[in-house]
C-alpha distance (Angstrom), angle and dihedral (degrees) to the residues before:
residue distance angle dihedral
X1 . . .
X2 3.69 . .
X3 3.93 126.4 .
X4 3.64 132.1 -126.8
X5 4.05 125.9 -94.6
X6 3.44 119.4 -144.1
X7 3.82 105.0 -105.4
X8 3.67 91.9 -141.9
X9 3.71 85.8 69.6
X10 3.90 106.0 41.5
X11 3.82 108.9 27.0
X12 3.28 107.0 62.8
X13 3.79 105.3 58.3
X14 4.14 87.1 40.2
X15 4.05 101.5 58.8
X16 3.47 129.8 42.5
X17 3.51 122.4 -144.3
X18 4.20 112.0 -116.3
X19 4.03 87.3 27.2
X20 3.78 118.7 126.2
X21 3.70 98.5 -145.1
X22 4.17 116.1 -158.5
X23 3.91 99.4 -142.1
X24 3.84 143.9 144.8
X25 3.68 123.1 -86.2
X26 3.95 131.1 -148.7
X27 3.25 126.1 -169.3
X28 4.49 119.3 175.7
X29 3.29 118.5 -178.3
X30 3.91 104.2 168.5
X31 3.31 108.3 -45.4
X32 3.30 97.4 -16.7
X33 3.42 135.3 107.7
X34 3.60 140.3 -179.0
X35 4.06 131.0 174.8
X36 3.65 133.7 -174.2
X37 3.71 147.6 161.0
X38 4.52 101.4 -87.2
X39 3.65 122.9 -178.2
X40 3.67 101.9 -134.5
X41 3.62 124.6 -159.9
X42 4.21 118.4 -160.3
X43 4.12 108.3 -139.1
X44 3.85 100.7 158.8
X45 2.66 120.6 -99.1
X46 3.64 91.6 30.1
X47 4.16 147.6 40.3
X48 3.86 99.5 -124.5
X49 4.24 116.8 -153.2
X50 3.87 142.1 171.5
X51 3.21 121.4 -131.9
X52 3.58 124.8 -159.3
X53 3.77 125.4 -157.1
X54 2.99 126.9 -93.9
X55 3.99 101.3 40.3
X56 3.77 128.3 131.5
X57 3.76 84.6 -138.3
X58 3.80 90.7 58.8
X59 3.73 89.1 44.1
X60 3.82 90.2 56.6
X61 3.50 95.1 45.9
X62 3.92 94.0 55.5
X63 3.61 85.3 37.3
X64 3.83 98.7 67.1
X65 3.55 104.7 -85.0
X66 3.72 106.5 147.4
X67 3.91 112.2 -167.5
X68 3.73 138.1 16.9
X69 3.60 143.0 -146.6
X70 3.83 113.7 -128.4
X71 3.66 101.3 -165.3
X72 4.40 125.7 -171.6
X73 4.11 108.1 -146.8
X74 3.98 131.0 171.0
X75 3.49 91.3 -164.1
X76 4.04 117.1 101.8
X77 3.54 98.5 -160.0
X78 3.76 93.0 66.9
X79 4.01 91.0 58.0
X80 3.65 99.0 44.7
X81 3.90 92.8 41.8
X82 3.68 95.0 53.6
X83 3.39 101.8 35.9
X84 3.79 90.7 62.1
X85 4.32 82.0 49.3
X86 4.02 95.8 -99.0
X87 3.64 110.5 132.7
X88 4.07 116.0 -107.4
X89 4.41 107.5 -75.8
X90 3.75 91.9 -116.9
X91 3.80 96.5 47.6
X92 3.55 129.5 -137.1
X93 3.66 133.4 -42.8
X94 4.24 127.7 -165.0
X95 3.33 139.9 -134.4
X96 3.72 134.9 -171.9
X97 3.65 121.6 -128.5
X98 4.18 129.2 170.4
X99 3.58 116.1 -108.1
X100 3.68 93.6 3.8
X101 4.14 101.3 53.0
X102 3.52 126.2 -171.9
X103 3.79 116.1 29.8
X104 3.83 123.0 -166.7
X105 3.88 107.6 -139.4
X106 4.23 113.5 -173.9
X107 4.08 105.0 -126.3
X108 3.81 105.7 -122.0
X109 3.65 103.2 57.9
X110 3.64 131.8 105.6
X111 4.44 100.2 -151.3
X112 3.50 139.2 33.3
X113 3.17 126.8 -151.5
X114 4.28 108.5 179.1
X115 4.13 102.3 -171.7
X116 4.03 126.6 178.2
X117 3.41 111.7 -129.9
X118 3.78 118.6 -127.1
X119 4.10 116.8 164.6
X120 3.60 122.2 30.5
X121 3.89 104.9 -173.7
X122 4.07 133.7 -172.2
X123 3.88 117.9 -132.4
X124 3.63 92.5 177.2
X125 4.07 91.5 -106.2
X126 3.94 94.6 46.4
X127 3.41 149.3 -8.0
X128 3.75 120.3 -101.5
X129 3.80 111.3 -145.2
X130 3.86 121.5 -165.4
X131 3.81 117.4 -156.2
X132 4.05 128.9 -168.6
X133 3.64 112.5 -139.4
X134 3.91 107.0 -133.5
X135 3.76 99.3 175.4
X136 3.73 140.3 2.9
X137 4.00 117.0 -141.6
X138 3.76 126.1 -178.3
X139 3.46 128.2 -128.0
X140 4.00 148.7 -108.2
X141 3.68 85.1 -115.1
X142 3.47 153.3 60.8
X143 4.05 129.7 -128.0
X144 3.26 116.9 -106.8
X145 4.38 129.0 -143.1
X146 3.50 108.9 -85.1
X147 4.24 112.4 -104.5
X148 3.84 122.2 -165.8
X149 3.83 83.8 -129.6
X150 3.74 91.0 61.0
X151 3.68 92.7 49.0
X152 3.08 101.6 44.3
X153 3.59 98.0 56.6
X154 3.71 97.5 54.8
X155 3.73 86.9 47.4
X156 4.19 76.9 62.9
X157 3.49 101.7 54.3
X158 4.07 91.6 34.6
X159 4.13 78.8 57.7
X160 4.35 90.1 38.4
X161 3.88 85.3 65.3
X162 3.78 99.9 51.2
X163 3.97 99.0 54.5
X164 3.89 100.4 72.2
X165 3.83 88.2 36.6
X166 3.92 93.4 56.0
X167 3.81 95.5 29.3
X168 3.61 90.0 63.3
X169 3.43 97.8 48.2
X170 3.92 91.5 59.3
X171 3.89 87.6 -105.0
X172 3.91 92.3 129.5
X173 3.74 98.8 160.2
X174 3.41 83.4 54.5
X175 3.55 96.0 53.9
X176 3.67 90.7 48.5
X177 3.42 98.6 47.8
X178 3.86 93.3 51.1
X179 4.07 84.2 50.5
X180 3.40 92.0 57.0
X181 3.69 95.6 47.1
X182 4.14 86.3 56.6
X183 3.66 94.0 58.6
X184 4.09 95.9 35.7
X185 3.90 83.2 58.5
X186 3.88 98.5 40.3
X187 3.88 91.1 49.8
X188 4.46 85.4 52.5
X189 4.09 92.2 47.4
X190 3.62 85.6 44.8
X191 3.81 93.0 53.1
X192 4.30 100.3 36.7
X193 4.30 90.1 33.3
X194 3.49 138.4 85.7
X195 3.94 128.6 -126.9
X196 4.13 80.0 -70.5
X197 3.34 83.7 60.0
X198 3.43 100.6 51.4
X199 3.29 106.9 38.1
X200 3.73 91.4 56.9
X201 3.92 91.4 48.1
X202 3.71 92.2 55.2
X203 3.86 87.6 56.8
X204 3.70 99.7 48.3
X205 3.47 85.3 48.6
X206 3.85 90.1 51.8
X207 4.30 88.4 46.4
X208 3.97 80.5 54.4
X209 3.78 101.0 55.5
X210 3.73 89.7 44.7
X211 3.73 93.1 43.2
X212 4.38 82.4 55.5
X213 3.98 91.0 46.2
X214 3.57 95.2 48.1
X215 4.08 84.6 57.3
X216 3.61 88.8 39.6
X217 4.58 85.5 -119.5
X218 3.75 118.9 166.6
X219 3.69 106.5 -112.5
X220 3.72 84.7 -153.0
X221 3.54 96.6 88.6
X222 3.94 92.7 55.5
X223 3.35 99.6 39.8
């Protein structure tokens, strides 16, 4: 069980303002829980973050869900297992906090960020959802140095989840050029990873063909 920081103290020094942020999102609502990969944007005195339809996230959020655990991890596993909805490797981990009570944090990650969420807006593409940070918790881990292989296979699955989005709008050049960004980034964390590395490449990669099927794409274009 870990207890919350102040966020006076903590949050400040962490997150810059104007900085989209790739991080881990948790959303409980009961006994639910859902976690994904969230690119988080720090506008004091709130975290900022698109949300694309569908997501379970956004479906919790307009559900009732009230607050949400922005969570910073090094680990890779965690955002290519819960972006394809398995929970985070290590599991879950709780914490305690008044008025709010128990708080799902995902093991693996180094800060916690647990935020109430107040305006959900529609921009026609997305939703924009604006989150107060209430406390700031650290970790069960520690970062780790930053590796081109690490970036650039988030930059992947930040790119995965903008090809059905824009190919369904009728935006295929969009949709192509986010496909091509997927494998351009697989083939670098291929090259500068480990085994890890690869293994999780080749099954992005795999989530990307299907993702093309299921629109009926040519993979020709991206190959």
């Amino acid at each position: 069980m870990e207890m919350p920081v102040d966020l006076g103290t903590g949050a400040a020094p962490i997150l810059e303002p104007g900085v989209v942020y790739e991080m881990i999102a948790t959303v409980f609502l009961g006994d639910v829980v859902n976690t994904s990969p969230l690119g988080i944007t720090y506008r004091p005195p709130f975290l900022i973050s698109k949300l694309y339809p569908p997501l379970r996230t956004l479906d919790m959020i307009s559900a009732g869900a009230r607050y949400m655990v922005v969570s910073a991890c090094s680990d890779p596993r965690i955002y290519v297992d819960t972006l394809f909805d398995r929970p985070p490797p290590k599991g879950y981990g709780t914490a305690i906090l008044p008025g709010v009570g128990p708080v799902p944090l995902p093991r693996g990650c180094y800060r916690h960020w647990v935020c109430r969420a107040e305006h959900l807006l529609w921009g026609g593409l997305y939703y924009t959802l604006y989150c107060r940070p209430i406390a700031f918790l650290e970790g069960d881990s520690f970062p780790k140095p930053y590796t081109r292989a690490f970036g650039a296979l988030i930059e992947a699955l930040v790119c995965l989840t903008r090809v059905r989005p824009f190919y369904l709008l009728g935006d295929v050049e969009k949709a192509v050029e986010n496909a091509r960004c997927v494998t351009r980034n697989l083939a670098i964390a291929r090259r500068l990873g480990n085994e890890l590395y690869r293994s999780l490449a080749i099954e992005v990669k795999n989530a990307l063909e299907n993702v093309l099927r299921s629109l009926g794409a040519d993979l020709e274009p991206i190959a």
